[in-house]
C-alpha positions in Angstrom: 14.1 -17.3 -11.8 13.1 -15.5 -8.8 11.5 -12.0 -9.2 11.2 -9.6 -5.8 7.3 -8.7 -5.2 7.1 -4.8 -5.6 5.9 -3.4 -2.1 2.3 -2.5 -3.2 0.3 -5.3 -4.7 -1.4 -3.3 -6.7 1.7 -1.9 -8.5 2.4 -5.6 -8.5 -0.5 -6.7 -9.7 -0.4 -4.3 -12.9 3.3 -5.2 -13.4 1.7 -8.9 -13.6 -1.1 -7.9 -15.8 1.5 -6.0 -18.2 4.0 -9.0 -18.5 1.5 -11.5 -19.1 0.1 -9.1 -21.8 3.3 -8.8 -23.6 4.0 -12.9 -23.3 0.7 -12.9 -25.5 1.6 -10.3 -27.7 4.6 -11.3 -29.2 3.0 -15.7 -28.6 4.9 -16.9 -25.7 3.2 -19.7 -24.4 6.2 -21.3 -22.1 8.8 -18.3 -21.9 12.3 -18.9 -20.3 13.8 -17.6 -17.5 15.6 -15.1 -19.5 12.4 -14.7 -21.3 10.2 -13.7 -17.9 13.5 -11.5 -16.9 13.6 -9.5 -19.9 9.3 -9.1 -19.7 8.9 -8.7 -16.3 12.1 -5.5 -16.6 10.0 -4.1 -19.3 6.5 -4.3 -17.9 8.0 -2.6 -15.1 9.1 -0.1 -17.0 5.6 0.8 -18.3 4.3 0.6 -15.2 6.4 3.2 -13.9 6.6 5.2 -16.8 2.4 5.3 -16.6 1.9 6.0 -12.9 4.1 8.9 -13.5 2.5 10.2 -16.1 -0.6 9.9 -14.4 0.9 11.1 -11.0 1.5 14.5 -13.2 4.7 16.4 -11.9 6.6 15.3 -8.6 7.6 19.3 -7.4 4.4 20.7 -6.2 4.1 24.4 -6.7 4.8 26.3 -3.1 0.4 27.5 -3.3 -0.3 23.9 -3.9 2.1 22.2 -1.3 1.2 25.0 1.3 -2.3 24.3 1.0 -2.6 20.4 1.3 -0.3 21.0 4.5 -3.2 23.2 5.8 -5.6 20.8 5.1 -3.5 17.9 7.0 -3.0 19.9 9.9 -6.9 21.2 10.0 -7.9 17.8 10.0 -5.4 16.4 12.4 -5.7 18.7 15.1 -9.0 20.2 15.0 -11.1 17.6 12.6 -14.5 18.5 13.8 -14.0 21.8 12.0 -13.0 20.1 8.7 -15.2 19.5 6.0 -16.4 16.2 5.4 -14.4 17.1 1.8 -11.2 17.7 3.7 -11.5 14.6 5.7 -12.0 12.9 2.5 -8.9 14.3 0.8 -7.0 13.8 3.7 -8.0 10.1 4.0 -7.6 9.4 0.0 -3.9 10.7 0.5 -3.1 8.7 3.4 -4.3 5.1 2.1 -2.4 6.1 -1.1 0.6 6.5 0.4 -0.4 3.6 2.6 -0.7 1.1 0.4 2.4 2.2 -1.5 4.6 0.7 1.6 2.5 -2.2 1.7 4.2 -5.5 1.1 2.4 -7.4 -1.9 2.4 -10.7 0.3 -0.3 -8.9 2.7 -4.4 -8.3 1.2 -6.7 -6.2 3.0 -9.5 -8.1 5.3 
């Protein structure tokens, strides 16, 4: 069986960590093909189910959306008037989103 790597490795590497979890919970030592199919669909499942519960709602109110927009552009075109906090948001977005489009073949040096 051949699975597809998700595109961040460290989705990946929690959808690894939750199929392996499940082999052990129900005694799998050697699981089929079928077997790994049917896990690895699931632990994707509750991987994605998780990170959007943790990710909170996707529709941002307009107040809340307006105001991280402000930040980015502060920060982009005038960063020595940003706060080191700003910067810091700004930054924690980006490599978020950043290593969401990552392929899970590459690491970080």
């Amino acid at each position: 069986m051949t699975t597809t790597p998700h595109r961040s490795p460290l989705i990946e590497s929690m959808i690894c960590t939750a199929s392996t979890s499940l082999l052990k919970e129900v005694g799998i030592t050697f699981p089929t093909d079928a077997e790994m199919s049917e896990v690895r669909q699931l632990a994707e499942t509750i991987v994605r189910d998780t990170v959007d519960a943790l990710a909170g709602p996707r529709d941002l109110s307009v107040g809340l959306r307006d105001t991280l927009i402000d930040v980015a552009d502060l920060v982009a075109s005038d960063p020595e008037t940003a706060s080191v906090d700003q910067i810091h948001e700004v930054a924690i977005a980006l490599r978020g989103l950043l290593d969401l489009h990552t392929p899970a073949r590459m690491s970080h040096s």
